[in-house]
C-alpha positions in Angstrom: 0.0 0.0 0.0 1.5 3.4 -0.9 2.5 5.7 1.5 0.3 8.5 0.7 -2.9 6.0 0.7 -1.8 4.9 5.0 -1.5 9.0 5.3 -4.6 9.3 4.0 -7.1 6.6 5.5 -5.0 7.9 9.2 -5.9 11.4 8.7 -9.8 10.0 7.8 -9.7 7.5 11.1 -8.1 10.7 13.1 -11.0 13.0 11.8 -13.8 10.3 12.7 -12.3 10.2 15.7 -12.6 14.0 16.6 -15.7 14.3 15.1 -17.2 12.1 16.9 -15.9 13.4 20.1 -18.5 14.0 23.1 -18.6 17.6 23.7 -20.4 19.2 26.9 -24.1 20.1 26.9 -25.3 18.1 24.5 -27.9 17.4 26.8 -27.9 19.5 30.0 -26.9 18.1 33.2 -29.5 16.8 36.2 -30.3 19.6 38.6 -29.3 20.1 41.9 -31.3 18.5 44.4 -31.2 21.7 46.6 -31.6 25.2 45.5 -28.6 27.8 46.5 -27.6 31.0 45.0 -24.3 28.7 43.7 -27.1 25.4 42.0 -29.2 28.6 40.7 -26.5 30.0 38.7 -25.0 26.8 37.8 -28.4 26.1 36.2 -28.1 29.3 34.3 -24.9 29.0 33.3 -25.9 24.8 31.7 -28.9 26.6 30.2 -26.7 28.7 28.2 -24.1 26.0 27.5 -27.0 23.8 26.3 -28.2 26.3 24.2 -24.7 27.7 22.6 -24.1 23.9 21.9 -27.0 23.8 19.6 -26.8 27.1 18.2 -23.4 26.0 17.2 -23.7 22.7 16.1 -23.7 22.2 12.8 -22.7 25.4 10.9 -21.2 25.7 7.6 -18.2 28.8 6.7 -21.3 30.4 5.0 -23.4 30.4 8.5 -19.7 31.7 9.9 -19.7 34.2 7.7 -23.0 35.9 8.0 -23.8 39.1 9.2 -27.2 40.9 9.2 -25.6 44.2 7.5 -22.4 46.0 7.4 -22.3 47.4 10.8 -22.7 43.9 12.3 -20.2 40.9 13.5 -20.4 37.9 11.6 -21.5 35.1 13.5 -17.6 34.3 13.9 -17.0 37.1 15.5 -19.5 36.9 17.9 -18.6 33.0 18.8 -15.5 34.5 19.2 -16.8 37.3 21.6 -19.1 34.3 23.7 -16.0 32.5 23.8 -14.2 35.8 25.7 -16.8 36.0 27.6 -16.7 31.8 28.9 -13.4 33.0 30.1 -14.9 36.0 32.1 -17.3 33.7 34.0 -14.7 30.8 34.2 -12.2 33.1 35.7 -14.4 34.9 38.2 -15.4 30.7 39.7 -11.7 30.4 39.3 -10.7 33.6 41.2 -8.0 34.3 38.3 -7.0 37.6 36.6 -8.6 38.1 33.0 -6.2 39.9 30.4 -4.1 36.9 29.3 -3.9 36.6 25.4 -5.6 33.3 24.1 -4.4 31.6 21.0 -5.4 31.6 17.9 -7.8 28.8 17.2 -10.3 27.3 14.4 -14.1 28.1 14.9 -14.1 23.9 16.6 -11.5 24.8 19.0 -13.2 27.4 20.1 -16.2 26.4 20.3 -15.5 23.0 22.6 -13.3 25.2 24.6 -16.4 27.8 25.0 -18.5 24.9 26.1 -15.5 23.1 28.5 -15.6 26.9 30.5 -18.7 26.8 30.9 -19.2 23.4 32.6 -16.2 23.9 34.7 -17.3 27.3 35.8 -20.9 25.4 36.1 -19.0 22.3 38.4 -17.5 25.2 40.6 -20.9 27.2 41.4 -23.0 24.3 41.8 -20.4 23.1 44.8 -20.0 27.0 46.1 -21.3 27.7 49.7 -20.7 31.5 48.8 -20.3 32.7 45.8 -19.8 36.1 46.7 -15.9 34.7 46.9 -16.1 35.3 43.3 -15.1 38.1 41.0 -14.2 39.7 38.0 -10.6 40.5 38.2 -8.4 43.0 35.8 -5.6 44.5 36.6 -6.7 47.7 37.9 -10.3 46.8 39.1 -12.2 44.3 40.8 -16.1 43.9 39.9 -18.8 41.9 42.1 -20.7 38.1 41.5 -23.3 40.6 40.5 -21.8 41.7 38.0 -21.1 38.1 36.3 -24.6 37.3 36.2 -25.7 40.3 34.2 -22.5 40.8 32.6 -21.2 37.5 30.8 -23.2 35.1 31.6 -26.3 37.5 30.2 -24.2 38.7 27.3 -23.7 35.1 26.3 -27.2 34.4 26.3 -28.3 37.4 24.2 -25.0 36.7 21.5 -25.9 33.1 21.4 -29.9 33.8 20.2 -28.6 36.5 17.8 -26.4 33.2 16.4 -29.9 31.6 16.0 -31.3 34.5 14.3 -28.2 34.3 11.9 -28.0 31.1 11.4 -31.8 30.9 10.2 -31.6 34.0 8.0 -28.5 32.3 6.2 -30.4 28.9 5.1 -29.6 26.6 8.3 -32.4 26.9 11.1 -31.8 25.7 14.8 -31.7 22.0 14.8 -35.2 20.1 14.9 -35.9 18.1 18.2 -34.1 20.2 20.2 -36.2 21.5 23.6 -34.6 24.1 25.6 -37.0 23.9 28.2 -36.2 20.3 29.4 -33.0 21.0 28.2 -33.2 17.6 25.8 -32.7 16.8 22.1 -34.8 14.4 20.4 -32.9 12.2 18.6 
């Protein structure tokens, strides 16, 4: 067998691999059984993971490159601003200073790496006793929990229905079956 026909059937066994690679929030996690600020926000923050998995999934370097009208980010540029934003929320559970510079990365990359923040940041509320522990940190200020909930974690959430909106006006509508309210995709 020649050489380049072993690189090639590799490369298609390594891609099958990856592909078929279980990302987080395909479904969203059980609940809590008790109800503290730390399970609330947890909840939130799997609500939005299990709906940026699905607003995600599945979109083709046309959907990528949409974008309403001139003025607007393509829906790209705002996975890559949701994906800034996982790292807010991740580092404020985390206690860690925001400001570091992220690689570069393909839209995949990112978006597994947006989902793995958000269910580590999830894992870390829904054990907190207090999270009033956590912040936003940059260099020169220091901002409240508060300000996590209706800063990136609400941000997200708006960015990730405008990439619903975009992805329907450029030919490929939300995937069928999927239910955010039980947080469940019909397969």
């Amino acid at each position: 067998m020649p050489l380049f026909t072993i690189f090639t059937s590799l490369i298609k066994c390594f891609y099958k691999m990856i592909s078929k690679e279980k990302l987080p929030y395909y479904q969203i996690p059980e609940p809590s059984t008790e109800f503290t600020a730390g399970t609330s926000v947890s909840r939130m923050v799997d609500g939005l993971g299990f709906r940026y998995y699905w607003a995600t999934e599945n979109l083709s370097e046309t959907d990528l490159a949409f974008k309403p009208n001139a003025e607007a980010r393509t829906t790209e540029e705002t996975i890559d601003h949701i994906y800034h934003l996982s790292i807010r929320v991740l580092n404020a559970t985390l206690i860690k200073l925001n400001g570091a510079t992220e690689p570069s990365m393909t839209f995949a990359e990112k978006r597994k790496k947006t989902l793995e923040n958000f269910l580590e940041a999830s894992l870390i509320l829904r054990e907190s006793k207090d999270v009033s522990q956590f912040k936003i940190l940059f260099p020169n200020k220091e901002l409240s929990f508060w300000c996590v909930i209706n800063g990136p974690i609400a941000d997200a959430m708006w960015h990730v229905g405008q990439i619903v909106s975009f992805r329907r006006c450029s030919g490929n509508p939300f995937p069928e079956g999927v239910n955010v309210l039980l947080g469940k995709k019909k397969d």
